[in-house]
N, C-alpha and C positions, 0 to 999 in steps of 0.2 A: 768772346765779345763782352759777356756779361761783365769778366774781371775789369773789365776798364770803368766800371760804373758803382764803384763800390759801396757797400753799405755803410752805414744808415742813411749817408744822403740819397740812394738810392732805394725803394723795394722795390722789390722781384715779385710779378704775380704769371702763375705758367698756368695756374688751373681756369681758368677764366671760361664757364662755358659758351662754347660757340653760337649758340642762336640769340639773337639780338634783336631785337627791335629794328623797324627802319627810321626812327629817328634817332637810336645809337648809331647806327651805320650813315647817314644821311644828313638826315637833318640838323644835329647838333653840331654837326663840322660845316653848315655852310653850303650842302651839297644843291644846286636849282633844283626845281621838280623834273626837270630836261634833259639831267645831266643822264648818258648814255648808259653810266655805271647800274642807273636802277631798271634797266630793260630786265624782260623773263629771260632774253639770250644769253646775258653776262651773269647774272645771281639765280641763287637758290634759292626762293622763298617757300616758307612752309605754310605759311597764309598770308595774309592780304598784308599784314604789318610786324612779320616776324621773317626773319631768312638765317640764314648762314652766313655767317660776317667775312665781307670782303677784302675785310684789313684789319688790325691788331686796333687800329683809329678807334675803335667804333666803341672802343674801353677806353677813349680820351678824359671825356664829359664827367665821365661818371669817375675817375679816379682823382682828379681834379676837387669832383663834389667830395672826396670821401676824406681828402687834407693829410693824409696819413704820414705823407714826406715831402722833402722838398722835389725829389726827383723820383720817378719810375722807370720800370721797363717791362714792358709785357710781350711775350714770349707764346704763342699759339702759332694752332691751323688754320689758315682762311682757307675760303672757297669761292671759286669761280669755276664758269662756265667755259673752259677753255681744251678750245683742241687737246688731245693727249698725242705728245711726240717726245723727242728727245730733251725738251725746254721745256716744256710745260705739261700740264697735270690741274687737274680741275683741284687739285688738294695741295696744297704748299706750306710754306710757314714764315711768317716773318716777327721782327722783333720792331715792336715799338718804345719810344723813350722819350722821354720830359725831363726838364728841369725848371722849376721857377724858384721867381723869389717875391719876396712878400713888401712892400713900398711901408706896411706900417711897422714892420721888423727891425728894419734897418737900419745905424745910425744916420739920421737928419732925415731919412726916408728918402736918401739917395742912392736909390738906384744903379745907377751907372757906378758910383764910386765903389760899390759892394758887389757888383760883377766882376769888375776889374782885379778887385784881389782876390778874388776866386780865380779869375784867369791865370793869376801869377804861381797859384797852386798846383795847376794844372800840369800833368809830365810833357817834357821837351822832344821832340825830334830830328832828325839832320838830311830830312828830307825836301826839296825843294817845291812849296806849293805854288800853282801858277792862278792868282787869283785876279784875275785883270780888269773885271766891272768893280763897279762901286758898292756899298754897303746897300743901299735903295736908290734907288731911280725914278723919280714925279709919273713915269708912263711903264716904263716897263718892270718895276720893281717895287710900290710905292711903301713907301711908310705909312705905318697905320697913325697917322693923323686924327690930333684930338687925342690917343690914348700913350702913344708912345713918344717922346723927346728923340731928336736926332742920336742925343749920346747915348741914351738909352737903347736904343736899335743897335746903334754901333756897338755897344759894350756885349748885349746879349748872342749880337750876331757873331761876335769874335771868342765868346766861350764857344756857342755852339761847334763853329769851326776848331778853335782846338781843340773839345773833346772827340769831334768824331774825327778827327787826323789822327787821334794817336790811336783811336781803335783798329783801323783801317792798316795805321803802320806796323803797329802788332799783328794783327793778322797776315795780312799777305807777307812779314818778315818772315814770320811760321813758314807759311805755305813755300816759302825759295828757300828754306832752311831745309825742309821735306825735298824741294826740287832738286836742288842740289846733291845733295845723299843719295837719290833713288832713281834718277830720270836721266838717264847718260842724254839724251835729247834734248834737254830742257837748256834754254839761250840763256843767258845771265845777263838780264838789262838793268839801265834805272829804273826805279820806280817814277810813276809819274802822275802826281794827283791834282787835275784844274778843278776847280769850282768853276760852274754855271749857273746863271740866272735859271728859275724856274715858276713855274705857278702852280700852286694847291689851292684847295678851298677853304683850307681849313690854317693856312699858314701866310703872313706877309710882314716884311722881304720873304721872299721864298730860293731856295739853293739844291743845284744837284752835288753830289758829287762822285766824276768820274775817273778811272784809275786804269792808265797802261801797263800790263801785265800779261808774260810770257805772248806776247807778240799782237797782242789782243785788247780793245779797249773793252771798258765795261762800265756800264749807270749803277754805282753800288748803292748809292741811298739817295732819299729825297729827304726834304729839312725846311726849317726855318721861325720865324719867330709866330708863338702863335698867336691868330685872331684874340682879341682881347672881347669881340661878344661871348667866342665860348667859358672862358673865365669870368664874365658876368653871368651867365646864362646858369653856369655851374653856381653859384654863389659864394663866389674868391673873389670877389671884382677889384679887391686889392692884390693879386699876383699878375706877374706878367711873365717868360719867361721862352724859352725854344721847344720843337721836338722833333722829331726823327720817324721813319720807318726804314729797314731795310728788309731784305731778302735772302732769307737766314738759307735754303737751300742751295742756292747760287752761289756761295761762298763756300759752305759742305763742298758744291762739287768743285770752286775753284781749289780749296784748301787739298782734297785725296785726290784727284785727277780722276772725280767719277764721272764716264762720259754722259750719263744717263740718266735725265730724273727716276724717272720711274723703279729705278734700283731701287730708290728711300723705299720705296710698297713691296722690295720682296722678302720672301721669308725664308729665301734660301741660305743655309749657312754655309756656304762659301762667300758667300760676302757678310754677311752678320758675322761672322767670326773675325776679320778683317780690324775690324775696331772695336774688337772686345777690351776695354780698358783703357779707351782711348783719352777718357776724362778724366781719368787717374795721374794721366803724362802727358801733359797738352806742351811741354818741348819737343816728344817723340813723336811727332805726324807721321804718318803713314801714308803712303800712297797706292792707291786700290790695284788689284794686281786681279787683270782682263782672267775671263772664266768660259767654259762654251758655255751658249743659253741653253742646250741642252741637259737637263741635269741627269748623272747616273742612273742608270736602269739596271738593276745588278735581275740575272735571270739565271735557274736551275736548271742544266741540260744533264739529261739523262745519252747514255747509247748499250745498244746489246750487241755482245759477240758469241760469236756462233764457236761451238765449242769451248772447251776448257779453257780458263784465263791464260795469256803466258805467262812463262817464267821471268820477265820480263819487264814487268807491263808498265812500268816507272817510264821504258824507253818508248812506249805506244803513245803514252799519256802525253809526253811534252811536249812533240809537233800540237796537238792540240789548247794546250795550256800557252802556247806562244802566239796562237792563231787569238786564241779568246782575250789575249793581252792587247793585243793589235787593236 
């Protein structure tokens, strides 16, 4: 995923530590005092104004303040409070991204016109997207009004969109490239990517986008253009521009066909070995190949026999050596 976001208009920050403030996590995105996400149910706080960060978001504010590029992507562990099952894990990872651009940068300080040829830079695809609402919507979609021009929305919202298409069509091309080779089971469909209207707090127009794959729909990311108080708030009040989060495990398992969060936490090497060097050959996917959860117990059995060894005993030994095989 990262390749599609290349440098220098992009850095990469993965070490980011996890405890944050709640107004990194919260308040600097717009979150009410209401909103359900800051319950003791759903987060880990470590004190009254410090937790475990619920989303990559919560290093928005602050990377924004730090002006370093036009574009980021941050790459961690979040945490929530969430049942442990085969979907979920109080411990995940997602990747978050931005891109703006700067209104006093630009030739005429047009905006629109300097997205647009960045858009044309953008790589192509020959996938059919199905994108059937409008850019924004006065009720259900609004423009941020007063800070953003109509063409402006439309120009950023349509880079947005084709960066994350062609992420998404690299990746799962991967993953049916992988299916294909390795899964005599595996149905060979279209692919198939709608956008949908959405709401954040921290993003408006807001966008899902969701993607039919091996018989199954899925919500791969949320998006859209962002709030322009956090870009005052940060002090850029001249940048406007998109960002993204997605859910970098759910992809891990779409991409190897691992049926099972919780695999990512074990430290068995029979699956660690699986994708040893897997980032070396990101054309070579691999797909995860099922293991008992039992792992080997290897044990020394002694026996005595009564009298003299036989002449023999190679032939005594093997019924046993076939049982212990079993």
């Amino acid at each position: 995923m990262q390749s599609n976001f290349p440098a220098p208009t992009y850095r990469y920050y993965d070490d980011l530590s996890p405890a944050v403030t709640t107004h990194q996590n919260f308040d600097s995105l717009g979150f009410p005092a209401d909103h359900p996400g800051r319950a003791l149910s759903d987060t880990y706080y470590i004190s009254d104004k410090t937790l475990l960060r619920t989303h990559t978001s919560a290093h928005q504010a602050d990377t924004f303040r730090a002006d370093e590029s036009d574009g980021y992507l941050v790459s961690a562990d979040v945490y929530r409070r969430d049942a442990i099952d085969k979907s979920h894990y109080p411990v995940f990872h997602q990747m978050e991204g931005a891109r703006s651009w700067d209104r006093s940068k630009v030739p005429d300080g047009d905006v629109a016109a300097a997205v647009w040829r960045d858009v044309e830079k953008l790589p192509k695809h020959n996938i059919v997207v199905e994108d059937p609402n409008p850019t924004f919507h006065d009720e259900r979609n609004p423009l941020q009004d007063g800070h953003h021009s109509a063409a402006e929305a439309e120009a950023i919202a349509s880079h947005l969109k084709r960066s994350l298409e062609a992420m998404v069509v690299n990746v799962f091309s991967r993953a049916r490239a992988a299916a294909l080779k390795g899964d005599p089971n595996f149905v060979d469909e279209p692919l198939r990517m709608p956008w949908v209207e959405a709401y954040f707090p921290f993003t408006s127009p807001s966008y899902e986008l969701e993607v039919y794959y091996d018989g199954d729909w899925l919500e791969v990311l949320g998006c859209g253009v962002v709030k322009q108080d956090i870009y005052i708030n940060a002090g850029v009040p001249n940048k406007l521009g998109w960002a993204f989060g997605i859910g970098i495990d759910r992809i891990a398992m779409l991409l190897f066909k691992i049926p099972d969060i919780r695999l990512f936490w074990s430290r068995d090497d029979r699956f660690l070995s699986q994708f040893t060097g897997v980032s070396d050959n990101l054309d070579a996917l691999k797909r995860f190949v099922p293991f008992s959860k039992y792992p080997p117990c290897p044990k020394d059995v002694s026996f005595w026999l009564r009298g003299p060894p036989p002449k023999r005993a190679t032939l005594k030994l093997q019924p046993m050596r076939t049982m212990s095989w079993k």
